[in-house]
C-alpha positions, 0 to 999 in steps of 0.5 A: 361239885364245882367243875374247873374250866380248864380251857385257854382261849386265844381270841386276842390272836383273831385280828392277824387272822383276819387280816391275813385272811382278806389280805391273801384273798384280795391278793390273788384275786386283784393280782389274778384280774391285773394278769388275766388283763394283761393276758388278754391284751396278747402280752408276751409272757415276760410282760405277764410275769412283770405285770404280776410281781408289780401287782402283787408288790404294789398290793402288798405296800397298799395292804401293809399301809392300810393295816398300819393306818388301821391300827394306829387310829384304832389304837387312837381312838382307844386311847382317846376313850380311855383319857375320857374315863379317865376324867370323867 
């Protein structure tokens, strides 16, 4: 008797977790660092928070140009291999 696999799998949804993964957890740690100095050069609370909203705007802009540089030139390079298969 031949068993049907009936499993679905989402691996092809893997890469935006990925990505969320690192891009949350270099947030906080590069935003906490920014604070953590800014706090130890005795700032008032004001300059601490401006500090952390710019951090964490300044990180954000820097992670979504690097995700889109990213995938544009993986998307390239695909593309690219398939037009050499294409005539070969």
């Amino acid at each position: 008797m031949t068993a049907i696999h009936k499993e679905q799998h989402h691996i092809w949804r893997i890469g935006w977790l990925r990505a969320a993964v690192l891009g949350a957890n270099d947030g906080i740690l590069s935003t906490a660092s920014l604070m953590l100095g800014v706090v130890t050069a005795h700032a008032t609370h004001t300059n601490v928070l401006a500090a952390g909203v710019a951090g964490l705007v300044a990180g954000a802009m820097s992670m979504a140009a690097g995700e889109y540089v990213s995938v544009h030139s993986q998307a390239d390079t695909e593309e690219a291999d398939l037009n050499l298969s294409v005539r070969s």
